[in-house]
N, CA, C and O atoms as a CHARMM CRD file, in Angstrom:
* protein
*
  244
    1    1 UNK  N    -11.44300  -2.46100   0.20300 PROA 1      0.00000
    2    1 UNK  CA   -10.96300  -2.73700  -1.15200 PROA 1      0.00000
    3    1 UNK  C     -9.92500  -3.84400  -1.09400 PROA 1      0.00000
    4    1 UNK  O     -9.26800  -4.23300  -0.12800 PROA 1      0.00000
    5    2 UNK  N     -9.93000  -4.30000  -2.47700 PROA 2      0.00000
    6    2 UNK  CA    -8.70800  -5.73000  -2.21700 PROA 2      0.00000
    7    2 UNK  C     -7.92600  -5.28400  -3.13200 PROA 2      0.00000
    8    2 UNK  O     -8.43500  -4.42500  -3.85300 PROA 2      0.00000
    9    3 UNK  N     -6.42800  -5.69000  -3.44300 PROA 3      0.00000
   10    3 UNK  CA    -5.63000  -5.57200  -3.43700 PROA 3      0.00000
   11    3 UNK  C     -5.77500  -5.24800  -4.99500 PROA 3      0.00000
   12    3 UNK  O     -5.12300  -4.36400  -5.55000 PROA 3      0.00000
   13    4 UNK  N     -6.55100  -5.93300  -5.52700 PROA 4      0.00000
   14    4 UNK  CA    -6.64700  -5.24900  -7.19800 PROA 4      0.00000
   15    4 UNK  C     -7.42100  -4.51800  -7.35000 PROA 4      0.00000
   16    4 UNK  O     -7.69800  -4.20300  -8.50700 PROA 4      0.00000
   17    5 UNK  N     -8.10300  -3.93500  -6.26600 PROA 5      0.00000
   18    5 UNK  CA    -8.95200  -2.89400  -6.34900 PROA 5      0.00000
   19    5 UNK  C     -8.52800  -1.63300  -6.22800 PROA 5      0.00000
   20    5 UNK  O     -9.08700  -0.66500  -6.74500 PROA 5      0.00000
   21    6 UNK  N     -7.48800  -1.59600  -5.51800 PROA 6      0.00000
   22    6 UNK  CA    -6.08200  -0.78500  -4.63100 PROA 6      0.00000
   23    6 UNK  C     -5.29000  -0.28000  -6.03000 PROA 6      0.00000
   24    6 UNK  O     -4.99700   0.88900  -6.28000 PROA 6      0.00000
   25    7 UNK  N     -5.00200  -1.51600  -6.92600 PROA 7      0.00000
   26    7 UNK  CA    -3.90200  -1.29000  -7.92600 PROA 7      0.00000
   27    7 UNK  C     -4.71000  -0.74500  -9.05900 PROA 7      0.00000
   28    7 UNK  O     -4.11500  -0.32100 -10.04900 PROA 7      0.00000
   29    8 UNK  N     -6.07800  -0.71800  -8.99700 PROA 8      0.00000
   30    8 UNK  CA    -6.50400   0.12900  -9.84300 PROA 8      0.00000
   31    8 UNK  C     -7.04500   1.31100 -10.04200 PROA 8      0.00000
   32    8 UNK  O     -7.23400   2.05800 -11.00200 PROA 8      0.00000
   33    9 UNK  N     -7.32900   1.30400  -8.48700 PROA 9      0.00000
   34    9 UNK  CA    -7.76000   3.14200  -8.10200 PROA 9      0.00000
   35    9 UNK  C     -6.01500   3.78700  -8.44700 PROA 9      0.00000
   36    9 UNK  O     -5.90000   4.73000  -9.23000 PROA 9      0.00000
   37   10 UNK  N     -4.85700   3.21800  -7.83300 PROA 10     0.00000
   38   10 UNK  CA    -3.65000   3.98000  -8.46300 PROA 10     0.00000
   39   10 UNK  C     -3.48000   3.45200  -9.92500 PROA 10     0.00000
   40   10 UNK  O     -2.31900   3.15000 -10.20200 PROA 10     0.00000
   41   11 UNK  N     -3.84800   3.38300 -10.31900 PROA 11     0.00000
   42   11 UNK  CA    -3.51300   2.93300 -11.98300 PROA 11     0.00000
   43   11 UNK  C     -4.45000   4.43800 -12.36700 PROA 11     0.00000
   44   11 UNK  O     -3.99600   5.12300 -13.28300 PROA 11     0.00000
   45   12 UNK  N     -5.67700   4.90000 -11.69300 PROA 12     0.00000
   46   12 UNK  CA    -6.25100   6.11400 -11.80200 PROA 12     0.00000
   47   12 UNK  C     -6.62900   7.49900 -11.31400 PROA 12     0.00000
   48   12 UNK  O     -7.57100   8.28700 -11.21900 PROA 12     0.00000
   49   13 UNK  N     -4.92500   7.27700 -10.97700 PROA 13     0.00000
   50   13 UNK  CA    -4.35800   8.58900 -10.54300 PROA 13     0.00000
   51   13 UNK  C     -4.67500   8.66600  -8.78600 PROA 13     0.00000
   52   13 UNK  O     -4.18500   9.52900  -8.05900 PROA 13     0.00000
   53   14 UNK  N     -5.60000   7.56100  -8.31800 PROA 14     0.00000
   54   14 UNK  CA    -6.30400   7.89100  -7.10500 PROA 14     0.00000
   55   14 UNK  C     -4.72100   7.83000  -6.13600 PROA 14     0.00000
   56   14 UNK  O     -3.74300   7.32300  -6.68600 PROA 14     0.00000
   57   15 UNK  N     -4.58400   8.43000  -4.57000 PROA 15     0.00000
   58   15 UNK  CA    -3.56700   8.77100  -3.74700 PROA 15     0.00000
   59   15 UNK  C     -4.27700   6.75200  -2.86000 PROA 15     0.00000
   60   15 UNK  O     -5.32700   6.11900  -2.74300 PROA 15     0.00000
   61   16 UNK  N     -2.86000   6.62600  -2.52100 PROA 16     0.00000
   62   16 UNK  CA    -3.07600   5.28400  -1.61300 PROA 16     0.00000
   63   16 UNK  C     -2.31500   5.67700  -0.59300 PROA 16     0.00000
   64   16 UNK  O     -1.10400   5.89700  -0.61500 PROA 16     0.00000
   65   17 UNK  N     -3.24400   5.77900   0.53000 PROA 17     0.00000
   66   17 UNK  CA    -2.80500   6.05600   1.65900 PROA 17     0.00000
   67   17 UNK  C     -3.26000   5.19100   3.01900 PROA 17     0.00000
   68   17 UNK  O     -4.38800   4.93200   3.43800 PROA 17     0.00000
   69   18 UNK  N     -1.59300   4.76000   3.67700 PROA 18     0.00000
   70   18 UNK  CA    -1.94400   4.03100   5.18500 PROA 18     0.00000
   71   18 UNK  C     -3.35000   4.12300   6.30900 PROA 18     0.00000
   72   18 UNK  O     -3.86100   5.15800   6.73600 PROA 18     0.00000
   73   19 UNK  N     -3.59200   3.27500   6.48800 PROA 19     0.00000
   74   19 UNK  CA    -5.20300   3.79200   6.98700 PROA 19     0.00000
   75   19 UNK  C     -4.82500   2.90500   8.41400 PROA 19     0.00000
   76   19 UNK  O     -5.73500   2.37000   9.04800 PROA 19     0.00000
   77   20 UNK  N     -3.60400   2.81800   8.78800 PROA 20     0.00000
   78   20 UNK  CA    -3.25800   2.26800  10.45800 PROA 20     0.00000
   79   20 UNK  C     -2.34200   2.69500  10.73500 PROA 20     0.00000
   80   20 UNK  O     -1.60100   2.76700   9.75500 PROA 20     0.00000
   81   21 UNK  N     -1.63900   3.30000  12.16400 PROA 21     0.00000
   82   21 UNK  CA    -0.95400   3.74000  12.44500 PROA 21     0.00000
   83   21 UNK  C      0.64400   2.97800  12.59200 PROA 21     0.00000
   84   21 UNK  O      0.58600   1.93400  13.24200 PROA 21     0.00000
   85   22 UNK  N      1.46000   3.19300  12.29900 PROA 22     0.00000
   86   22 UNK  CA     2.17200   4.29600  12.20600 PROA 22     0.00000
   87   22 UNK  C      1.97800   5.06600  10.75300 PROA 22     0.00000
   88   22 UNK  O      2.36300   6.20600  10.49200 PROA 22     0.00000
   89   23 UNK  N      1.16900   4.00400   9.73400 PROA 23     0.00000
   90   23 UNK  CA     1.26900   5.15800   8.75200 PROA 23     0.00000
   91   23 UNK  C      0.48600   5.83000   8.07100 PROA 23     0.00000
   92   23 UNK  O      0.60800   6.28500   6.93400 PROA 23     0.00000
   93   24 UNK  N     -0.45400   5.89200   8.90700 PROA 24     0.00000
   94   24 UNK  CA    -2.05700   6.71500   9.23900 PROA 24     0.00000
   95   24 UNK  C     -1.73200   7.91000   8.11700 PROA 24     0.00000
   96   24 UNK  O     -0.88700   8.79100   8.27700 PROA 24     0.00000
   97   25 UNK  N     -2.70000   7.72400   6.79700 PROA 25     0.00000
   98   25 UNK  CA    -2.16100   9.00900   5.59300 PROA 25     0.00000
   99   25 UNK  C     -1.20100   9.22700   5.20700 PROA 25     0.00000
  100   25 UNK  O     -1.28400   9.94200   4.20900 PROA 25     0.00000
  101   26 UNK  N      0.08700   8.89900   5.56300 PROA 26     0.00000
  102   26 UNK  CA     1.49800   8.15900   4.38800 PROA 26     0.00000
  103   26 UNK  C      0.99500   7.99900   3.34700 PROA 26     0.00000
  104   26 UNK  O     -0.09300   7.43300   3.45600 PROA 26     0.00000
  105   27 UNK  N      1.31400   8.26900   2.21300 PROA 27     0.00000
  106   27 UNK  CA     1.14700   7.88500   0.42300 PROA 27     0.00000
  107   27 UNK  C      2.25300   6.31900   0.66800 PROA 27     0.00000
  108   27 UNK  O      3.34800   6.11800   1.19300 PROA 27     0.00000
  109   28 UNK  N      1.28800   5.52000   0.00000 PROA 28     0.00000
  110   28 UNK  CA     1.81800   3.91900  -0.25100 PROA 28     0.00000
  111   28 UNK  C      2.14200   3.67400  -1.83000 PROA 28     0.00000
  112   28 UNK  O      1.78900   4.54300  -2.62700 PROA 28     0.00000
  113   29 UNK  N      2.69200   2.70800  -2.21200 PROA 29     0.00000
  114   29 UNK  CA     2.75300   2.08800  -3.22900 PROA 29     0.00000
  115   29 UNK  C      2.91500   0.94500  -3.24300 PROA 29     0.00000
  116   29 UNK  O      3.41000   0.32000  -2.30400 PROA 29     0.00000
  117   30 UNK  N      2.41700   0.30400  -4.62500 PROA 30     0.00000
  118   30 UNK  CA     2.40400  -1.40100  -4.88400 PROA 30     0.00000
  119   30 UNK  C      3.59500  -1.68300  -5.00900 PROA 30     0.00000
  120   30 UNK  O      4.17100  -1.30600  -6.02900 PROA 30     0.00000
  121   31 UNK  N      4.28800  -2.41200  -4.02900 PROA 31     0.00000
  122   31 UNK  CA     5.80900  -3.18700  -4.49100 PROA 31     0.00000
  123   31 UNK  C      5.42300  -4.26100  -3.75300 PROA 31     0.00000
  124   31 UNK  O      5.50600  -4.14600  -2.53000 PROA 31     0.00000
  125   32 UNK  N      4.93900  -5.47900  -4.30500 PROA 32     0.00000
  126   32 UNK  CA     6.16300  -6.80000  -3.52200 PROA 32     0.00000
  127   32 UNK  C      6.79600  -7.45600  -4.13300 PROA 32     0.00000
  128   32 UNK  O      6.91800  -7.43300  -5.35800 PROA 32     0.00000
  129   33 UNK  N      7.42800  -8.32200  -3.18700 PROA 33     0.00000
  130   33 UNK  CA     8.92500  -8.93800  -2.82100 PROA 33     0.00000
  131   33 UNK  C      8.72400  -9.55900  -3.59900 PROA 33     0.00000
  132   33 UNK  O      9.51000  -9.39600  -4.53200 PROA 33     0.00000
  133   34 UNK  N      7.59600 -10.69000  -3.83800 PROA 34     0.00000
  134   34 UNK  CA     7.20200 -11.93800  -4.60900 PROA 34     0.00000
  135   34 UNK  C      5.76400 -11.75800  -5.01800 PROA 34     0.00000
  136   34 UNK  O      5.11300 -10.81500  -4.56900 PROA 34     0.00000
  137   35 UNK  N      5.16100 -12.77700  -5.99500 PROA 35     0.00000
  138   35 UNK  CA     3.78300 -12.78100  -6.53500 PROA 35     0.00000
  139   35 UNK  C      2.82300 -13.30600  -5.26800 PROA 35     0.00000
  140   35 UNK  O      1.62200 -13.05000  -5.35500 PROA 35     0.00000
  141   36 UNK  N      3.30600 -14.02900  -4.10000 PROA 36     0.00000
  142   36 UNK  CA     2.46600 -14.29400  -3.24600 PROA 36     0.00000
  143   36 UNK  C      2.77000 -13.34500  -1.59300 PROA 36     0.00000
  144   36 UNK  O      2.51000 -13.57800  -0.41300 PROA 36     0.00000
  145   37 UNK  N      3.40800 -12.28400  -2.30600 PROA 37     0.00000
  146   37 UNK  CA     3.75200 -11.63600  -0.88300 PROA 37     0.00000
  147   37 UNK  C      2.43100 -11.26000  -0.18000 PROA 37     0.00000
  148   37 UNK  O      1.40300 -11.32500  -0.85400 PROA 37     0.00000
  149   38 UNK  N      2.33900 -10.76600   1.46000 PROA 38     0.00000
  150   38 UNK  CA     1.17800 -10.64700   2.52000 PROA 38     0.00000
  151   38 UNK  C      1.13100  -9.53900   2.55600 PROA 38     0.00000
  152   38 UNK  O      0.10900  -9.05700   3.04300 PROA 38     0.00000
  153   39 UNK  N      2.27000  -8.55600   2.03500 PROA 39     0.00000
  154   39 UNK  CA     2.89000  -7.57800   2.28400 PROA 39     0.00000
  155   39 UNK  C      2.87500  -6.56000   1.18400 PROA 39     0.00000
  156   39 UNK  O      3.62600  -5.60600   1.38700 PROA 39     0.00000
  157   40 UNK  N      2.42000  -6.54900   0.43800 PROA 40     0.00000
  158   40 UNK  CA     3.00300  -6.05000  -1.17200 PROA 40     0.00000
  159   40 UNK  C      2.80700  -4.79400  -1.12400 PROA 40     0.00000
  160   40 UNK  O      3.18100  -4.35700  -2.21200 PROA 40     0.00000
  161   41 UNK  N      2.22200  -3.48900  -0.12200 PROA 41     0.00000
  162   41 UNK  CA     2.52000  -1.99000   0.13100 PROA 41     0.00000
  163   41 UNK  C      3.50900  -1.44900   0.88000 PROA 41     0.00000
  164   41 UNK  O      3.69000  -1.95000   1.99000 PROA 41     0.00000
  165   42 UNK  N      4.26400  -0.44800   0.50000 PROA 42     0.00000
  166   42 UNK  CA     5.14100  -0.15300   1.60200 PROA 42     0.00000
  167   42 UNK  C      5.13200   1.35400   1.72300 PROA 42     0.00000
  168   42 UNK  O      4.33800   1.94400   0.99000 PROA 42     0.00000
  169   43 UNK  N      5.84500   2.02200   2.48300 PROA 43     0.00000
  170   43 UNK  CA     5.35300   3.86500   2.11400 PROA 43     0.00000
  171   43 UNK  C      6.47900   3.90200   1.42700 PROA 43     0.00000
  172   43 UNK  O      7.53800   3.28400   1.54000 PROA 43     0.00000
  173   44 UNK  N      6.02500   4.87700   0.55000 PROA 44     0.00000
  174   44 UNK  CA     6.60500   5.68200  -0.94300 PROA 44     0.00000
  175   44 UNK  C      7.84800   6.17300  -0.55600 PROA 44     0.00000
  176   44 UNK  O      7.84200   7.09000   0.26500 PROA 44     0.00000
  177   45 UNK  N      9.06200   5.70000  -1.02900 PROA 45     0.00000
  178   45 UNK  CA    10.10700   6.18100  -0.70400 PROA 45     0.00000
  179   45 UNK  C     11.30800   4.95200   0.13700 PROA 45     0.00000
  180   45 UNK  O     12.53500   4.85800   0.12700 PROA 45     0.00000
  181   46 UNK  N      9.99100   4.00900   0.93200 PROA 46     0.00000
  182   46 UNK  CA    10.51500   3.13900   2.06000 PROA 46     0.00000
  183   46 UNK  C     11.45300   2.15900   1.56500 PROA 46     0.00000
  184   46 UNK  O     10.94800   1.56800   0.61100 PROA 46     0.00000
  185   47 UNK  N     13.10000   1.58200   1.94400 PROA 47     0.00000
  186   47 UNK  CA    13.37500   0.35900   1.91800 PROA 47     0.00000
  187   47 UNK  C     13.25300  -0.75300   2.71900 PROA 47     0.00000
  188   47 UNK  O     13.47300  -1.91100   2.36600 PROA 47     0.00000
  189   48 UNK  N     12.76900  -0.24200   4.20300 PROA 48     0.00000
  190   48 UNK  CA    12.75200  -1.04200   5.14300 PROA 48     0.00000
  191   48 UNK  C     11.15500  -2.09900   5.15200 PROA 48     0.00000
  192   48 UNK  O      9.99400  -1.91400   4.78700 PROA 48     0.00000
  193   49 UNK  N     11.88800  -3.17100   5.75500 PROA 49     0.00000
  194   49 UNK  CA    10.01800  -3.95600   5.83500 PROA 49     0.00000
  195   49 UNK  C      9.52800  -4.03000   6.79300 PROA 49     0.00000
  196   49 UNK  O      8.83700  -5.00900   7.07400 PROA 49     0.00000
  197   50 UNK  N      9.71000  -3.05900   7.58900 PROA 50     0.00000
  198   50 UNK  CA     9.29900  -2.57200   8.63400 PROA 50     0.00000
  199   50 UNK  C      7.78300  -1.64000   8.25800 PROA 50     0.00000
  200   50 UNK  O      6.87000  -1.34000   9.02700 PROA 50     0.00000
  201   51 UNK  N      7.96400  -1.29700   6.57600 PROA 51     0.00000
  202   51 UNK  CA     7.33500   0.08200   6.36500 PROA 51     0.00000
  203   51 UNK  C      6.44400  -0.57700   5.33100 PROA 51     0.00000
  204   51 UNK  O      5.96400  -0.03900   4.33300 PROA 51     0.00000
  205   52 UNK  N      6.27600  -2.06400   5.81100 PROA 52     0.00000
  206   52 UNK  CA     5.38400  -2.79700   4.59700 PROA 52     0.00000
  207   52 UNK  C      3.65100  -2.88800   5.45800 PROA 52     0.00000
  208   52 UNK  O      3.42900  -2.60600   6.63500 PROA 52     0.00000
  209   53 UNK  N      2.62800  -3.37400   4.40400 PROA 53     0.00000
  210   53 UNK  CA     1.16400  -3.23500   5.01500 PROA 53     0.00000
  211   53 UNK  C      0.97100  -4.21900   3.96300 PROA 53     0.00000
  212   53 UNK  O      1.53900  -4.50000   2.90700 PROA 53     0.00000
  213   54 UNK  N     -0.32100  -4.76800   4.81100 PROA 54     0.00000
  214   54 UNK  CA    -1.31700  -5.47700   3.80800 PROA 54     0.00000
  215   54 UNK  C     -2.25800  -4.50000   3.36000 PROA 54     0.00000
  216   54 UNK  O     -2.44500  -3.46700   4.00400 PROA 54     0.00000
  217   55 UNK  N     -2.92000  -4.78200   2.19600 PROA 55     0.00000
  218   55 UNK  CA    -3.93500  -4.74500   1.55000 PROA 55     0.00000
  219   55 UNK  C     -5.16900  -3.78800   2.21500 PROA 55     0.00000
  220   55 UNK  O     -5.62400  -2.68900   1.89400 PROA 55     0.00000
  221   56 UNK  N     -5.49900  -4.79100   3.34700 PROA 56     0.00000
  222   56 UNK  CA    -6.75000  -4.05600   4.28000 PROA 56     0.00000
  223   56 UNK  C     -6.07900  -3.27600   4.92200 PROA 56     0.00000
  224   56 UNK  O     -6.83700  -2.89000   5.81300 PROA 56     0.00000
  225   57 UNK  N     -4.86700  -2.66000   5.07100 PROA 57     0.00000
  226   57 UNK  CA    -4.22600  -1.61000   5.94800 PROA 57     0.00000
  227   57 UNK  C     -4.13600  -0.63600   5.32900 PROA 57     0.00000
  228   57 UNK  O     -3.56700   0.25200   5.96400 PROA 57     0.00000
  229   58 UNK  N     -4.52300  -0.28500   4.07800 PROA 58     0.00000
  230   58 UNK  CA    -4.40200   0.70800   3.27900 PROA 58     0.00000
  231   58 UNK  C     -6.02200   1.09600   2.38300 PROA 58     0.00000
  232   58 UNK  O     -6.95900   0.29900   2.33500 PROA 58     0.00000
  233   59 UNK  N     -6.02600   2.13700   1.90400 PROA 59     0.00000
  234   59 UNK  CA    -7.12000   3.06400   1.55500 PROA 59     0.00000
  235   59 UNK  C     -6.62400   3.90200   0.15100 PROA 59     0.00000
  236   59 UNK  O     -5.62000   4.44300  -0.31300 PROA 59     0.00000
  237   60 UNK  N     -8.01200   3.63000  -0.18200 PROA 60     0.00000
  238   60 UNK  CA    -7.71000   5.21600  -1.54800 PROA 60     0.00000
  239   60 UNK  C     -7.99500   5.99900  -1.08800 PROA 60     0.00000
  240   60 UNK  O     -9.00300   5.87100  -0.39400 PROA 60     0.00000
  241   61 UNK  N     -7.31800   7.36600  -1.14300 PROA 61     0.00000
  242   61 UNK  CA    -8.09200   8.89500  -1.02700 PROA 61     0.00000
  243   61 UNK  C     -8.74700   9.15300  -1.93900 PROA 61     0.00000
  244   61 UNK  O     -9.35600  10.22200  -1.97800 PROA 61     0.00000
């Protein structure tokens, strides 16, 4: 899925979850930094950008 595909399975209630480790099934959410960020998921809760993913690193449940 791509990244507006992502923002619309959660726009419908669907769970977005890390699909690489370290955050293998972590619940994610859409935040980025900027409109052209690489990065724009991070896990739910996270401030660090340590705890950021792309697009293809993440999954709907």
């Amino acid at each position: 899925m791509n990244a507006k595909e992502l923002r619309e399975a959660q726009a419908a209630g669907r769970r977005i979850e890390g699909a690489v480790p370290p955050a293998l099934g972590r619940e994610m959410e859409y935040r980025p930094r900027r409109k052209t960020d690489a990065l724009p998921w991070i896990e739910k809760g996270q401030v660090h950008d340590w705890a950021r993913y792309r697009s293809r690193e993440v999954r709907a449940a």
